[in-house]
ZAMARGU-4260 file (C-alpha; in steps of 0.2 Angstrom, whole numbers, plus 5000, padded with zeros to 4 digits):
<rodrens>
0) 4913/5062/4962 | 4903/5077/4970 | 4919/5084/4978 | 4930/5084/4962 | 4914/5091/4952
5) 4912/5105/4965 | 4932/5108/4965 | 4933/5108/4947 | 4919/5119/4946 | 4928/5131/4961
10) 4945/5131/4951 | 4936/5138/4934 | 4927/5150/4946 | 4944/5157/4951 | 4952/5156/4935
15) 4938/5165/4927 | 4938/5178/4941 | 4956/5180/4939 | 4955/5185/4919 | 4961/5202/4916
20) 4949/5205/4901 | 4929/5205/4905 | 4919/5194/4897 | 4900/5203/4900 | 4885/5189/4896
25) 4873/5200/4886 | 4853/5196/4883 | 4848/5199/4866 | 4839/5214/4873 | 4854/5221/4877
30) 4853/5218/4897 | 4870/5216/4905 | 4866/5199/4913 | 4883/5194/4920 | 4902/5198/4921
35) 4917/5186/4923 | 4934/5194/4925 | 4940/5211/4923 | 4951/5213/4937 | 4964/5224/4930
40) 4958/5242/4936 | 4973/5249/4924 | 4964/5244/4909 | 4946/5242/4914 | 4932/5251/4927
45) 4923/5239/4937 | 4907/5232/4926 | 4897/5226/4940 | 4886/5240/4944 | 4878/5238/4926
50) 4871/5218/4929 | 4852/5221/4927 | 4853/5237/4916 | 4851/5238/4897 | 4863/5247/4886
55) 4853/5260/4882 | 4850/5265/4903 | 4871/5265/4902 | 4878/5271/4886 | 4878/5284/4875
60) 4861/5282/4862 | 4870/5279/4846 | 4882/5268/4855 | 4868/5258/4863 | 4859/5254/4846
65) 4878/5250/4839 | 4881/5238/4851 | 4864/5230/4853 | 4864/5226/4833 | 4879/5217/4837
70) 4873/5207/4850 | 4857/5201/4839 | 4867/5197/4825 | 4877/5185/4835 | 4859/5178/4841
75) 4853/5178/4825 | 4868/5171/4813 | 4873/5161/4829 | 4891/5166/4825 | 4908/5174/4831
80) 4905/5194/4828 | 4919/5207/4832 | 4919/5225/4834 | 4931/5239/4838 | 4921/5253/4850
85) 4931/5268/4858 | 4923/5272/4875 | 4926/5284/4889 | 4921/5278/4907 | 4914/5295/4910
90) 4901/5291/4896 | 4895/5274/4904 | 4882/5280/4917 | 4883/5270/4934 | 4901/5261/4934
95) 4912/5267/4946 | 4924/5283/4942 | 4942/5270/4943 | 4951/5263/4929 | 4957/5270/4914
100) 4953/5289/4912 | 4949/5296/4892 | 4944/5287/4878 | 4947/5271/4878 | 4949/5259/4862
105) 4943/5242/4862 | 4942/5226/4854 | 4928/5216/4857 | 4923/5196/4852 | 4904/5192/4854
110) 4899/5174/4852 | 4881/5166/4857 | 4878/5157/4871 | 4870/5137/4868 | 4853/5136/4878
115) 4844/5148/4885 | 4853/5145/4905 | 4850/5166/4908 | 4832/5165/4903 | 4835/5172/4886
120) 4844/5169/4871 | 4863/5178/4876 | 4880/5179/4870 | 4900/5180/4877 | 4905/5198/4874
125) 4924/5199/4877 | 4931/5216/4879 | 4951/5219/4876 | 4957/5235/4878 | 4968/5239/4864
130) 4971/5257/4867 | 4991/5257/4865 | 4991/5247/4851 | 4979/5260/4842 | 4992/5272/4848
135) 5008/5265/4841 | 4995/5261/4822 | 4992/5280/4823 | 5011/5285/4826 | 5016/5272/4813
140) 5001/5281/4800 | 5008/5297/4808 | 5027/5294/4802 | 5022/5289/4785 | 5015/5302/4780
145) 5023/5315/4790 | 5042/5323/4791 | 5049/5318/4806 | 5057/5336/4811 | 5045/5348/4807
150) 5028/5337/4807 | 5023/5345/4788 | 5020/5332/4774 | 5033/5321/4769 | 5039/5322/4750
155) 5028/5307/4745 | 5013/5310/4755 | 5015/5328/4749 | 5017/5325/4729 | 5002/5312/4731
160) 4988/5325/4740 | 4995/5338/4729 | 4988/5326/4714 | 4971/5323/4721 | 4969/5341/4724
165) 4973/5344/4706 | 4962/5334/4699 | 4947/5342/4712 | 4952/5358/4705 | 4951/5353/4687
170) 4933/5343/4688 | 4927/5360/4699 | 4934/5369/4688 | 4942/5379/4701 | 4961/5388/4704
175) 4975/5381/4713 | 4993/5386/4716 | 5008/5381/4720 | 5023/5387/4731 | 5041/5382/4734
180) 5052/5389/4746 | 5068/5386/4747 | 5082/5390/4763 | 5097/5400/4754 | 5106/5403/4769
185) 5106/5382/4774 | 5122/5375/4766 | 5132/5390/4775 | 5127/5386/4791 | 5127/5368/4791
190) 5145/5367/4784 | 5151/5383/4796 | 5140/5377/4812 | 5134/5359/4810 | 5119/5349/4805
195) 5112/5353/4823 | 5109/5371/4818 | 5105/5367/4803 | 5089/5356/4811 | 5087/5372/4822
200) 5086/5385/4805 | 5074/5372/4798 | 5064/5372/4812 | 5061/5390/4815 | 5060/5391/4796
205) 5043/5379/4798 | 5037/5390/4811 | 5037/5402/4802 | 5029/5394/4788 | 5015/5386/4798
210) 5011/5402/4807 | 5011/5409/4791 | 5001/5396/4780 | 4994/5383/4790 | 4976/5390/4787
215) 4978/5394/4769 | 4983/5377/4763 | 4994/5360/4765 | 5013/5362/4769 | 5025/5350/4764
220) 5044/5349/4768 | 5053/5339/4751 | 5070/5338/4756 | 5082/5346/4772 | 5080/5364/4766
225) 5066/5362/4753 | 5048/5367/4759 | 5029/5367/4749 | 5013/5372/4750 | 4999/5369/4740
230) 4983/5381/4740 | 4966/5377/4734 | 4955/5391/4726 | 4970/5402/4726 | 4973/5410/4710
235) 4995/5415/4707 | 4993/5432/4711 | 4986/5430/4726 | 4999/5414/4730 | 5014/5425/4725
240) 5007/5437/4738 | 5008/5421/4750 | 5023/5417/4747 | 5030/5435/4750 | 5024/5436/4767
245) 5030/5421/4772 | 5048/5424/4766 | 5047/5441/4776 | 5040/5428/4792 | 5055/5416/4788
250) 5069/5431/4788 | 5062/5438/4801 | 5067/5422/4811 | 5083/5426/4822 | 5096/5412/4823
255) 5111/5413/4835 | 5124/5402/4830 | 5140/5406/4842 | 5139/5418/4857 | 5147/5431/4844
260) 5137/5427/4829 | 5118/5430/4824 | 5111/5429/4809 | 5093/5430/4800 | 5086/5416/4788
265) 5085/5420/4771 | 5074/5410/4755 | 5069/5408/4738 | 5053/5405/4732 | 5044/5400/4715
270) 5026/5401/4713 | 5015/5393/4700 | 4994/5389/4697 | 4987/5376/4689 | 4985/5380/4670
275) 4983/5364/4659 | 4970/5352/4657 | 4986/5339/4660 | 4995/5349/4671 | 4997/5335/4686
280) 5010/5340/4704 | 5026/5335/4693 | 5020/5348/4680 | 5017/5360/4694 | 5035/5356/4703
285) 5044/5359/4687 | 5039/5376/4687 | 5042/5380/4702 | 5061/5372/4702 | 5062/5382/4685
290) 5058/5399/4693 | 5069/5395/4708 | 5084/5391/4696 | 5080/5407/4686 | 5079/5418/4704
295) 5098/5411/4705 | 5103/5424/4690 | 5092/5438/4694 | 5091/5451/4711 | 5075/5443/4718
300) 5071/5429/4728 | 5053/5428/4723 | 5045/5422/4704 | 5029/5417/4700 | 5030/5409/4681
</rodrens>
């Protein structure tokens, strides 16, 4: 009976050793009293230097008192806690400089222990490093909100900060504008030189946009050849100006579409500001689309109306 007890207790010794994912034993004091697992160096450091040190001898203060909270709760409530942490190596002070380098994101489970076999009431905290899942959640976020081509605001996204900035504007009682630019010269090329130099005329397009704006306000591209940008405390005359300069950064752009044949990118571009008590972004696209279609009849490729 001694043997199988002391080979049972040998196998969960080397199963619990073997574990991937650490599982720290942690006084209510916030003393690392054990460590079981943690193998994989790819997603972890090694946690053994920290047994007999507190959290707030190893870890950042705010982080300390974060995680020590935790801990009591589980003590207290004597229930299952859970807790997402992010958490560089380099920040935990005595652990060995191998495993994972950068911030780290992590999941962690924290049950109490029954008894008091470590001297003091304790819990289970189970660590999981969930670092690429947080990455593929933050390209997902990313892609939803975001144009694939040129990174700006997608239509959607776009229209909808457009509205919450309006109605900032209108409680502050403060100005905001509107511009559209639109690529002329992008139906010629992509039915004379194909939809890959269409993306490259699009491309240097935002480029010259984002150099242009990208500190002034949000830039949004709505369609393949259609491009936005919302400005708050910009009154019209100022965003017309804007608007100008970018155009002038947009032609300036140089495109070479056959070894013979280069050629310079050219736009429209309607500008508007918020006027009405219930003027919302559809209000303010509408005018913008009407002083593009009324440049289509006229000599000049900027309007403000």
């Amino acid at each position: 009976m001694a043997d199988q007890q002391q080979h049972l207790a040998s196998n969960l010794v080397a199963i619990a050793n073997a574990m991937p994912d650490p599982i720290f034993v942690m006084g209510q004091d916030g003393t690392y009293l054990d460590i079981i697992g943690g193998k994989e160096r790819s997603l972890y450091a090694d946690g053994h230097p920290l047994i007999g040190k507190t959290y707030q001898q190893v870890l950042p203060e705010k982080m300390a008192m974060r995680f020590l909270n935790v801990v009591q709760k589980a003590v207290k409530t004597q229930s299952l806690q859970e807790i997402e942490y992010q958490l560089a190596n380099a920040e935990v002070q005595g652990i060995e400089p191998i495993g994972p380098s950068g911030g780290q994101w992590y999941e962690a489970r924290v049950y109490p222990i029954d008894g008091e076999a470590y001297g003091q009431p304790a819990v289970i905290w189970l660590a999981i490093n969930i670092t690429q899942r947080k990455h593929m959640e933050e390209q997902i976020e990313h892609l939803s909100q975001n144009d694939a081509l040129t990174g700006f605001y997608n239509r959607d996204f776009f229209l909808n900060l457009c509205d919450e900035l309006i109605n900032k504007a209108q409680m502050n009682n403060q100005a905001l504008s509107l511009i559209k630019i639109d690529l002329d010269c992008f139906k010629n090329i992509t039915d004379g030189y194909g939809h890959e130099m269409g993306d490259q005329a699009i491309l240097q397009a935002a480029h010259a946009l984002e150099v242009t704006c990208k500190d002034l306000g949000y830039l949004g591209r709505l369609s393949c050849d259609q491009f936005m940008l919302v400005l708050e405390g910009v009154k019209g005359v100022d965003a017309f100006r804007i608007a100008k300069l970018a155009q002038e950064k947009i032609t300036a752009q140089k495109i070479r579409l056959d070894e013979n044949t280069t050629t310079c990118l050219t736009s429209k571009a309607g500008v508007t500001e918020l006027r009405e008590a219930d003027d919302d972004s559809r209000h303010l696209f509408s005018r913008v689309q009407e002083a593009i279609v009324a440049i289509k009849r006229s000599r000049e490729n900027t309007k403000m109306v």
